[in-house]
N, C-alpha and C positions, 0 to 999 in steps of 0.2 A: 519265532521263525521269520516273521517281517522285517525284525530290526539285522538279523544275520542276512536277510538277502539285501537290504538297505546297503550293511557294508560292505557285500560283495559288489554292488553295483556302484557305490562309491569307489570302491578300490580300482574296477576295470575305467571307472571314467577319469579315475586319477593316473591312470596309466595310458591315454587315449594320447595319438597322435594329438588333437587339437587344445586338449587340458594342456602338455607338455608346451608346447609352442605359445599357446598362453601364458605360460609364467614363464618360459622364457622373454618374450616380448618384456611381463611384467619388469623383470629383472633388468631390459635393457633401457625402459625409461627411466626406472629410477635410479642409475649408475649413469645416464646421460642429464652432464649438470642443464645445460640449453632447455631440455625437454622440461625438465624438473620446475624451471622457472618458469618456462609457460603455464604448466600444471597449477603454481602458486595463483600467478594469475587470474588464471580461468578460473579457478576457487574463488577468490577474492571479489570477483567480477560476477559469479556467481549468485553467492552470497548478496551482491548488493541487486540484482536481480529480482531474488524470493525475498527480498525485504519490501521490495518496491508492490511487488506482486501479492506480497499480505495485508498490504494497507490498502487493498484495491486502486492502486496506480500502478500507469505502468512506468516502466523503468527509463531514466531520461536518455534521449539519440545517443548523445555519447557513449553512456555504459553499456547501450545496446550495441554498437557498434564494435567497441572495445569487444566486447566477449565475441563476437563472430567473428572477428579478426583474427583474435588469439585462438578461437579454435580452430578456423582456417591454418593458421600457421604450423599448428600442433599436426592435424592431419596433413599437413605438405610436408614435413617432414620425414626424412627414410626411418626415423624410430617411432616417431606417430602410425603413419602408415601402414607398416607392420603391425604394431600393435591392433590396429582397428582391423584388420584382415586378421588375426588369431583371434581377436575377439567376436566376430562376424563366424568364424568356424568355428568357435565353439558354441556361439551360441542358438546353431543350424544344429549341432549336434544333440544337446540341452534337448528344441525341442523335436527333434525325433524320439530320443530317451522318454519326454512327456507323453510322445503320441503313444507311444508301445505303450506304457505304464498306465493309462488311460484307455486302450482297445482291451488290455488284461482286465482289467478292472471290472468294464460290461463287460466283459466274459464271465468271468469268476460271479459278477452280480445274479446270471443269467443262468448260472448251473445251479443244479438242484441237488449236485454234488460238494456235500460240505469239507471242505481239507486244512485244518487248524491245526497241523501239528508238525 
């Protein structure tokens, strides 16, 4: 019974205005070449980042710089942008889904009514 209401409620959020718009978004950074190679970047830049930061240093001006730039850049653009506002609504939606699926739960915790089937 948990895992059939799992998929039901995967299904309706895979049908959600903001799931929808998210992977459009998805779709439209990675068919925009521009985007794409910022993307690499900010991996790359990344990367040298959590290198720095696992050796307990921190990461030298430059790379620090580099990456706030390139994410700057990413997010000033009309496909960054977007993207970061479908990702922002869906991720407002996420946690209201959590909040309800969490007030259920102390409920369900708190009844003395057992329903397993």
């Amino acid at each position: 019974m948990i895992w059939d209401k799992a998929q039901d409620l995967g299904r309706l959020i895979g049908q959600s205005a903001e799931y929808q718009a998210l992977k459009r978004a998805e779709t439209s950074l990675r068919e925009d070449k521009e985007t794409v190679a910022k993307l690499d970047q900010i991996q790359t830049l990344a990367r040298r980042v959590d290198q720095a930061v696992s050796t307990g240093q921190m990461p030298d001006q430059a790379t620090a710089e580099a990456y706030e730039n390139a994410v700057r850049d990413l997010e000033m653009s009309p496909t960054g942008q977007a993207y970061v506002v479908a990702r922002t609504n869906f991720e407002k939606l996420m946690q209201k889904v959590n909040q309800q699926i969490s007030e259920g739960m102390d409920k369900g915790a708190a009844s003395s009514i057992i329903t397993l089937g």
